[in-house]
N, C-alpha and C positions, 0 to 999 in steps of 0.2 A: 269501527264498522257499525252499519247498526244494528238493531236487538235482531233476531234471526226471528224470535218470537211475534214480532211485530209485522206485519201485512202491509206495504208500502198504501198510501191513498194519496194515487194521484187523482184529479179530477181536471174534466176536460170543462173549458168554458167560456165564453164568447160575450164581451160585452156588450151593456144594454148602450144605446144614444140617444140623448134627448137635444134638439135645437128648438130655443127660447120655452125651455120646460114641459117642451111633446113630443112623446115619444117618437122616434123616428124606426121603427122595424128594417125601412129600409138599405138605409145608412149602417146600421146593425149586420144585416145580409151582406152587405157588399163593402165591408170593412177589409180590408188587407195586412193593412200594417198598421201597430199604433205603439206610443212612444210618449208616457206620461211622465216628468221627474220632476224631484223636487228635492231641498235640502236645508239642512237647517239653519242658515241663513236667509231662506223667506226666499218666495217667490217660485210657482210649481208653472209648467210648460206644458204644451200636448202637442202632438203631432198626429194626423188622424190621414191613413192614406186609402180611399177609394177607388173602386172601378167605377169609371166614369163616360161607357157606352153601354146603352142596350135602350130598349125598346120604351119611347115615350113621345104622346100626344099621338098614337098611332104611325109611326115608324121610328127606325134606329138611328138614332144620333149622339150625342154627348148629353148627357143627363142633368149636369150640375153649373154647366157656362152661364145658366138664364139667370143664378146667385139669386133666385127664389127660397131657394133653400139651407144653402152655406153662402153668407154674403162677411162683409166686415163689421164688427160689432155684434153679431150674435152670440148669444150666450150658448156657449155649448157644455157637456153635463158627462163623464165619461162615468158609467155606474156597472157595479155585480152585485147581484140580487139587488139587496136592500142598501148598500153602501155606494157612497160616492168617492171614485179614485178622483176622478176631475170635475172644478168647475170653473170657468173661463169665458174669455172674450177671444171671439176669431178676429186677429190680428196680418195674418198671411194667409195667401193663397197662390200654391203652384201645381202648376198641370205638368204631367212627364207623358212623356210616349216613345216609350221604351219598343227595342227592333223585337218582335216576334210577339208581342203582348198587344193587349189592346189599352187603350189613354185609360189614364189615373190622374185624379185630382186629389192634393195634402192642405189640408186647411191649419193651420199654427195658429196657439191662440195660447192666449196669458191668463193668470187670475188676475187680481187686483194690484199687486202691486205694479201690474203694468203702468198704472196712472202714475205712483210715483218715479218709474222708471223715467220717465219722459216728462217730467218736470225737474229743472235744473235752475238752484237758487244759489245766491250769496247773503246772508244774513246771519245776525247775531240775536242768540237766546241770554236773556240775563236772569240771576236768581230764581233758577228752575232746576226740577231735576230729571230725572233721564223718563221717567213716566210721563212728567207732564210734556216733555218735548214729543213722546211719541203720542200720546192725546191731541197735540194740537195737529200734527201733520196729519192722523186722520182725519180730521175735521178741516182742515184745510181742502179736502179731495173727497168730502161728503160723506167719509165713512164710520161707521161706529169706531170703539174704541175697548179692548177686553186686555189690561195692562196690569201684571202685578210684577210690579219691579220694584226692589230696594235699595237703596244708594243714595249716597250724599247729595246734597244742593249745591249747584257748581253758581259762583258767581260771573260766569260769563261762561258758552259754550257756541261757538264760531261756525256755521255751513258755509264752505267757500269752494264756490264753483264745483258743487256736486249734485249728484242728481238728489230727492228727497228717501230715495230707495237707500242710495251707499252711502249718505250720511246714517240715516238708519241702522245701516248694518255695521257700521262705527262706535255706533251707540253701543247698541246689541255687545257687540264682542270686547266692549271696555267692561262691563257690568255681566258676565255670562248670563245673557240672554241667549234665548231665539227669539224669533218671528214668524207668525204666518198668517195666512189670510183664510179666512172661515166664512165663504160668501163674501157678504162685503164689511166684514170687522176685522179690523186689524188687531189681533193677539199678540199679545208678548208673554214673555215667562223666563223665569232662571231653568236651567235644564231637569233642576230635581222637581221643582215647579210643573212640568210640562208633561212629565214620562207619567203613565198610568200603573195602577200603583199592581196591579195581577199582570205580570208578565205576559205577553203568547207565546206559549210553547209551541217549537221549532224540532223536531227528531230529522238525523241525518239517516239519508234514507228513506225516508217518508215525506214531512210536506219542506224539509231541508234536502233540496236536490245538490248542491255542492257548496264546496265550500273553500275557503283556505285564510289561514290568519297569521301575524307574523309579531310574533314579542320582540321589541326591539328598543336595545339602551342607546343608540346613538341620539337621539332628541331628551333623555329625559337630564332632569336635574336632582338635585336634592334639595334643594330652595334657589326663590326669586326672589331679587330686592329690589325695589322701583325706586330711585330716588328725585329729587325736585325740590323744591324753593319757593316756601312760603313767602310772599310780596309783603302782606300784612302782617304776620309776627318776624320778618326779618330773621330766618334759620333754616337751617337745610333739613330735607326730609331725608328720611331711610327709612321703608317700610319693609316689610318679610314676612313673606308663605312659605308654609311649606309641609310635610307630609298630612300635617293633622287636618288642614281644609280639603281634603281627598278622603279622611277614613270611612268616611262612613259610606263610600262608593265602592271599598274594596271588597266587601262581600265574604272577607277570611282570604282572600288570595293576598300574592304577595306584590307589594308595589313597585311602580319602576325606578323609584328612588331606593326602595331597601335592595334589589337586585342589583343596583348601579355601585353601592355601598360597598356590596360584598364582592363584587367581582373585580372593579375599577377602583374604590375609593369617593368618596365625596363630590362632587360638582356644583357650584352655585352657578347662578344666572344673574346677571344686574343688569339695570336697563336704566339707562340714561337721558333717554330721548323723547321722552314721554310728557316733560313739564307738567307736574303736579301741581295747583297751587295749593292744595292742605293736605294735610295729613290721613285725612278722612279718603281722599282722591286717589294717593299713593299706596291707602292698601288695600282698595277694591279693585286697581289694576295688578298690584302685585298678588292676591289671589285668583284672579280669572286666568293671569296667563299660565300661572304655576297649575289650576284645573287644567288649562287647556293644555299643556303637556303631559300631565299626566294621567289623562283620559286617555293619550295614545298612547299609551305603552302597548298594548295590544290594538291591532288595526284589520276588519277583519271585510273580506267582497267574499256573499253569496248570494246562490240563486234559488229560488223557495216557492211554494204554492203562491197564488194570490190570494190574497186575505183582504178585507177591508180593515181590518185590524193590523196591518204591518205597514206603518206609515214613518215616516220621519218622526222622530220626536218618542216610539215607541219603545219600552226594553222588549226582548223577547231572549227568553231563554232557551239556548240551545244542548243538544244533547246527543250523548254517543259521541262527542267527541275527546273523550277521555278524560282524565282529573283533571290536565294539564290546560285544555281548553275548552269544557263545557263549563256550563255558567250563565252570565244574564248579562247581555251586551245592548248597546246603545244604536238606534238606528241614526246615523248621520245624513245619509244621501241614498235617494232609490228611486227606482227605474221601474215601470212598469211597462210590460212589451206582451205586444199582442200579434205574431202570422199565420199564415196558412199552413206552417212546418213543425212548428214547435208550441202553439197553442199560447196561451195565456201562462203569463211564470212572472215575476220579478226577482230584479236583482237590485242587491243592497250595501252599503258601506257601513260598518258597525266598528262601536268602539269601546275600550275596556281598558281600566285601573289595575285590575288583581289578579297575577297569575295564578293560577293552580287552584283557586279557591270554588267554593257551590257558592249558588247563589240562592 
């Protein structure tokens, strides 16, 4: 529960809109509904739903059909105080007219990776590596380029019949990246990379409205082995992760490979299907996937103040939720939602290495 001592602060709030970077107060006033998300595989959404009767050019009609205002390709801007939750391109538009209400218009709009959503190639990259392939596709679609990635140089890496977005995100999750799009620069980063290094603190009870999270040894291992077949030295590969590329993420908690140890026994993972051609290849995938299991030992959806500080990509430490699961978890996926019922809140998908442990 939380501190008794502590004064819940909720705060009520309503966000700002700007189309093509001015302010819109009106749009603001007659907001309804809104539905911003994004996750750490790149690419953040909005949905923005208006009343769309009342009084204009001197009598009542429909306010936003003349697309003066919300048309296709403006840049729309979803902001609180000083922060930006969204920034995008209106890509959709639906009018509803709902029985007892009066007509509403939903504008849907993408950031940038909408560009490479919608370009779909077949081509081969040769002696590059995974930064420079993400440098070139932003440049490709006229975008900056803000890349720190490490990893081997692959002698040949294949896009076939995908779009530039899910090859991307192929990339990304061989090499534990993310992606996102910051205006019009396309960022990458390893996840330790990305997270800011001062927590935001989260209190249950306070600006942590609910919560619930679930430790679970069914997915975890004790180690991965990737194996594959060097063409050039003629010899098979076997590489292997395992607890020690995770320590420094456990924070003193305990891992879901020590927990899996002691309750079940040992479990390995091998992965076959992957075709490495060096050795270099085999153990940067045999580390990502073994992180990426073993970030989900714990898996956790709440719902929290809005902050411009609670973004994807951020830790945020939560509290009052006892030894067993307070701590500093990983924001994966969030939602930002905004009605006339329930006010401005987000909710969030977060994840975590070490049971029981502070952070």
């Amino acid at each position: 529960m939380a501190n008794s001592a502590t004064e819940p602060r909720i705060t009520a709030a309503r966000p700002s809109i700007q189309i093509g970077g001015q302010d819109s107060p009106s749009l603001a006033e007659g907001l309804l509904a809104l539905r911003v998300h994004e996750s750490a595989e790149g690419q953040s959404g909005c949905e923005a739903t208006f009343g769309n009767w009342g009084a204009k050019d001197k009598r009542t009609t429909f306010l936003y059909f003349d697309r003066a205002l919300l048309d296709f390709g403006k840049e729309i801007t979803i902001g609180l105080t000083t922060d930006v939750l969204f920034r995008g391109r209106i890509s959709g538009i639906e009018a509803g007219f709902p029985e007892g209400g009066g007509p509403r218009l939903t504008v849907l709009a993408e950031d940038r990776h909408g560009d490479l959503r919608m370009t779909r190639r077949t081509r081969s990259f040769t002696n590059i590596t995974d930064a420079g392939v993400f440098s070139q596709i932003a440049d490709d679609h006229g975008l900056s380029a803000d890349v720190q990635l490490a990893g081997p140089t692959y002698r040949i890496l294949t896009q076939l019949n995908q779009s530039d977005l899910a090859f991307l995100r192929d990339r990304a999750r061989t090499v534990d990246a993310e992606l996102w799009m910051d205006g019009t620069t396309l960022t990458a980063r390893s996840r330790t990379g990305r997270a800011a290094t001062t927590p935001l603190r989260l209190g249950y009870g306070n600006e942590l409205r609910e919560f619930t999270v679930l430790a679970d040894l069914a997915g975890q291992r004790a180690g991965v082995t990737v194996s594959g077949w060097d063409v050039a030295a003629k010899r098979a590969l076997a590489e292997t992760a395992s607890e020690t590329v995770i320590t420094g993420e456990l924070a003193g908690g305990q891992s879901g490979a020590g927990a899996l140890a002691v309750a079940f026994g040992g479990r390995a993972e091998h992965v076959v299907h992957s075709v490495p051609l060096t050795a270099a290849e085999a153990r940067v995938r045999a580390e990502t996937l073994y992180k990426r299991i073993a970030r989900r030992f714990l898996t956790a959806h709440g719902i929290a103040e809005t902050s411009g500080g609670l973004r994807v990509g951020a830790n945020v430490t939560l509290d009052h939720l006892g030894d067993l699961f307070s701590g500093t978890y990983y924001i994966s996926h969030l939602t930002h939602r905004f009605d006339d019922e329930q006010g401005l809140r987000t909710e969030f998908t977060a994840e975590r290495a070490g049971l029981g442990g502070s952070a």
